[in-house]
N, C-alpha and C positions, 0 to 999 in steps of 0.2 A: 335235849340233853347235852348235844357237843355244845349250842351256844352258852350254858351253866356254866360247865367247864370251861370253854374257854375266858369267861367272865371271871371265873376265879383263878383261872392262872395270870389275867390282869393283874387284879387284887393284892396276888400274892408278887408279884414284877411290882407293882407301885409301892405294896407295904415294905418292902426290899431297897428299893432305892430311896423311899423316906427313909428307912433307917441308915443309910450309910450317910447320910445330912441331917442326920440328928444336930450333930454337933453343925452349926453353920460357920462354912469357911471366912476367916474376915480378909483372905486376900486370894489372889490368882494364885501363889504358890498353895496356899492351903485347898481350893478347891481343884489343882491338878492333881494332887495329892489325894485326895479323896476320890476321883477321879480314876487316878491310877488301881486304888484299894477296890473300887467298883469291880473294874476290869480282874484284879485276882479274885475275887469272888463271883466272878463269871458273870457277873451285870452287866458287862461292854467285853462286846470282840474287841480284838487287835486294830482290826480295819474302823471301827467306832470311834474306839478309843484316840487313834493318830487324827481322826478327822475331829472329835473333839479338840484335841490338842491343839491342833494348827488353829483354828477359829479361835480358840483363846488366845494361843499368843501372838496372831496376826495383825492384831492390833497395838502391839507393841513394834513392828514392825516400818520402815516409810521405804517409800518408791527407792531410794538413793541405795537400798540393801539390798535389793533382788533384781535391778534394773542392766540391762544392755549396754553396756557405757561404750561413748561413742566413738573410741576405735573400734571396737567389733562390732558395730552399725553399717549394715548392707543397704546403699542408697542407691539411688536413679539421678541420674542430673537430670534436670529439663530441656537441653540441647541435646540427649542425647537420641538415637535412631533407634527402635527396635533392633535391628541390626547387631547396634552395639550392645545393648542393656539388656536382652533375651537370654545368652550365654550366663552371667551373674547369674539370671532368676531362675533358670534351670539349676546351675551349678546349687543353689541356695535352697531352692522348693521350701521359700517359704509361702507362704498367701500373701502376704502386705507387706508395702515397700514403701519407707519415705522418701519423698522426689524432691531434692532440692533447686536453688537458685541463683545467687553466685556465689555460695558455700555450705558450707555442713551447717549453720546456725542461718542459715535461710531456708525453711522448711515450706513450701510452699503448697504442699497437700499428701494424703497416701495415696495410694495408686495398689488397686486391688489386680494379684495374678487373674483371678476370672474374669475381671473386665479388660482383658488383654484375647479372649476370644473369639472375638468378633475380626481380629486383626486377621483372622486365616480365611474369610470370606472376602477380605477388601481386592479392588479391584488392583492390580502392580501400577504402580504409580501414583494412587492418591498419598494425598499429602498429608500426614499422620502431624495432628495436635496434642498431644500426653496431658497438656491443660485439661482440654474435654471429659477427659478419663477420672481423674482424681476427686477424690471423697475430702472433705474438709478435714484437718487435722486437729487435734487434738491435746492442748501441753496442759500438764502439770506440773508443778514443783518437788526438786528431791523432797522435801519436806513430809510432803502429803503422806498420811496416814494408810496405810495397805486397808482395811475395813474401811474408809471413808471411798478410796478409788474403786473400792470393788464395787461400792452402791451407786459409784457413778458410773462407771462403764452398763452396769446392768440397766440404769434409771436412761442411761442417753444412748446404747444397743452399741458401742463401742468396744473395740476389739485390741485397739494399740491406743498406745499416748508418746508422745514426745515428752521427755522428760527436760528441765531446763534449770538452771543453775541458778544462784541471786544476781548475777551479772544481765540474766536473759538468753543465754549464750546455751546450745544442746548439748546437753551432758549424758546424751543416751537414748533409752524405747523399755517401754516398759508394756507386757499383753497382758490380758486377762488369763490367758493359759498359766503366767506368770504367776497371778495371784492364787489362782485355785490352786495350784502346788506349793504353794507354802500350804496350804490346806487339808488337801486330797492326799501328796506323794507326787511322786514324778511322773506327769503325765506321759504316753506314749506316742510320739509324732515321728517327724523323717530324723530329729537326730538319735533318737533310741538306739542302741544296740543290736543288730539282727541276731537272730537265734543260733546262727553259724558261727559268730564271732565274736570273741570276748573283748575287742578293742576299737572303737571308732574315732577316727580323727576329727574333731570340730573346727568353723572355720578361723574363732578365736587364736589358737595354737592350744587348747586345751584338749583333753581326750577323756571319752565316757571308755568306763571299764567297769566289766562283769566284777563283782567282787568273788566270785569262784574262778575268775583268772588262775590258773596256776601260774608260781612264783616263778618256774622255767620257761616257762609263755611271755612273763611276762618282760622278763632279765633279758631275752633273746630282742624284744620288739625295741626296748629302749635302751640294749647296753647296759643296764645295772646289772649289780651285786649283789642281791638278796637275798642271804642266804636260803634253802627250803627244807634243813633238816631240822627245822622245830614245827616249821608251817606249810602245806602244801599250796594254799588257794592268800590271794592278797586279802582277800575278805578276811583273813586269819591276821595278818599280819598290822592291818590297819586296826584292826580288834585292839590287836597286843600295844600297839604303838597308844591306845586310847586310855585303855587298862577297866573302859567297860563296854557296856555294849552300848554305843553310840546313835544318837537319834539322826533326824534329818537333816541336816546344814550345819552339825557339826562338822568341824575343820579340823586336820592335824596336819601335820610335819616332818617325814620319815625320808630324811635325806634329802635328797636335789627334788624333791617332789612334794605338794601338796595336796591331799587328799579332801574332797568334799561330800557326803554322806547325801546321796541324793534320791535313794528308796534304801529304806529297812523298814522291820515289822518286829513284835519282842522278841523276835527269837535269833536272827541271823539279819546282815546286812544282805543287800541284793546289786547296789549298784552305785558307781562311784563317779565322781569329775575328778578327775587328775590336772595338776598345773604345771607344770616344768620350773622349776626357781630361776634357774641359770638358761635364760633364752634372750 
C-alpha cells in the first residue's frame, strides 16, 4: 500500500513539473524563469532552487571572474627553509600552496600542507628538498569556461590550477571549492566567520561580515557613519542600497565600501565580502 502511494505522489511531482514546461523555455533567462515559478509553487526548496541556479549560469562564467589574482596569492619560494615558510602556512591554514622559482610566473609545483608531516619525524639536521614534496601543477587560461574546469578538476582529481594570462605570465589560483560556490553558496572553511563574531579580517585587505552585523558594530570596527535609525543590521542597509533583495555575487557601492553578496537564500541575506575603496 505505502509503495502505491508513494508511486503516485511520483506521478503527481512529475505531472507537476511537466506542467510548469509546458510552455518550453527558448533561452536561459526563460528557463530561470520557469524555474523560479517552480520554486513558488513549491516544486523546488530555496536550497534547490540557488543550486539550480548556480549550474546554469556557471557556464556563463570564466576562471578570470571568481579566481585569486596574484597579489593575494600566498606562495613558497623554493629556497626557502621550513623555518621560514611554516609561519605563512600556519598564518594562512590553507592546504595547498604554489612554490615558486625565480618569480611569481615561475610556478614550479604545489606543495600540499599534509605532505609537510612527515617533516616532524625527521631526524635535526637532514637536509630538507621541498622539490621532493610537490605535486605537478596545474595552469589554465583566464578564459576557461567555469563548467569546462569543473569537468577537469574532477576528470584529473585536481584541487587548485594556476591561472595564466595571454602573455603566459600568473595572473592568479583558482580551487575547485571556488567553483562549487558559484554553485552551492559559500562554502564553510578557516575564512568563515566564527559564531562569536560578526567581522573577519582576510588576508587580501578585504573583510567577511555577518550581514546581521549591527550598524553600531559596525561604525565602531571601521570608523564609519552609518546612520542606524532607519536600519538596525548592515544586512538591512545593503538590502536598501540594492532596492531588492540581492542574489549571490551581486555587488554594490554604499560609500568608501564595497559590498559582495556571498550567501543569501529568498528570504534574507547571510553574509557578505567587504572591500575598502580608499586603501
Amino acid at each position: 500500500m505505502s509503495e502505491d502511494r508513494s508511486s503516485n505522489e511520483q506521478k503527481s511531482w512529475l505531472g507537476k513539473l511537466t506542467q510548469a514546461f509546458a510552455h518550453e523555455p527558448r533561452n536561459r533567462q526563460e528557463l530561470l524563469a520557469v524555474l523560479r515559478e517552480a520554486h513558488q509553487n513549491k516544486l523546488l526548496d530555496s536550497e534547490a532552487l540557488t543550486i539550480v541556479e548556480g549550474a546554469i549560469q556557471v557556464a556563463d562564467l570564466q576562471v578570470r571572474d571568481i579566481m585569486v589574482p596574484r597579489s593575494q596569492m600566498i606562495s613558497i619560494k623554493s629556497t626557502q627553509t621550513p623555518q621560514e615558510f611554516l609561519p605563512a602556512i600556519i598564518d594562512a591554514a590553507h592546504s595547498r600552496y604554489p612554490v615558486i622559482g625565480e618569480g611569481v610566473d615561475d610556478v614550479i609545483g604545489i606543495l600540499l600542507a599534509k605532505d609537510l608531516l612527515p617533516l616532524i619525524l625527521r631526524e635535526p639536521g637532514t637536509p630538507f628538498e621541498i622539490r621532493s614534496l610537490l605535486r605537478s601543477a596545474t595552469f589554465v587560461p583566464e578564459s576557461k569556461r567555469l563548467n569546462v574546469l569543473l569537468r577537469e578538476f574532477r576528470a584529473n582529481h585536481n584541487h587548485m590550477a594556476v591561472v595564466i594570462d595571454e602573455y603566459g605570465g600568473v595572473a592568479g589560483l583558482v580551487t575547485i571549492e571556488d567553483v562549487l560556490e558559484q554553485i552551492v553558496g559559500d562554502i564553510e572553511d578557516e575564512h568563515d566567520v566564527e559564531e562569536d563574531s560578526y567581522i573577519k579580517p582576510l588576508p587580501s585587505g578585504d573583510f567577511l561580515v555577518k550581514a546581521l552585523t549591527p550598524i553600531e558594530h559596525f561604525n565602531e570596527a571601521f570608523s564609519s557613519t552609518f546612520p542606524d535609525d532607519e536600519f538596525d543590521t548592515v544586512g538591512g542597509l545593503v538590502m536598501n542600497a540594492f532596492g531588492h533583495l540581492p542574489k549571490r555575487n551581486e555587488t554594490t557601492e554604499i560609500g568608501e565600501y564595497r559590498f559582495r553578496v556571498l550567501n543569501a537564500d529568498s528570504r534574507r541575506v547571510h553574509l557578505l565580502r567587504l572591500t575598502p575603496l580608499n586603501r
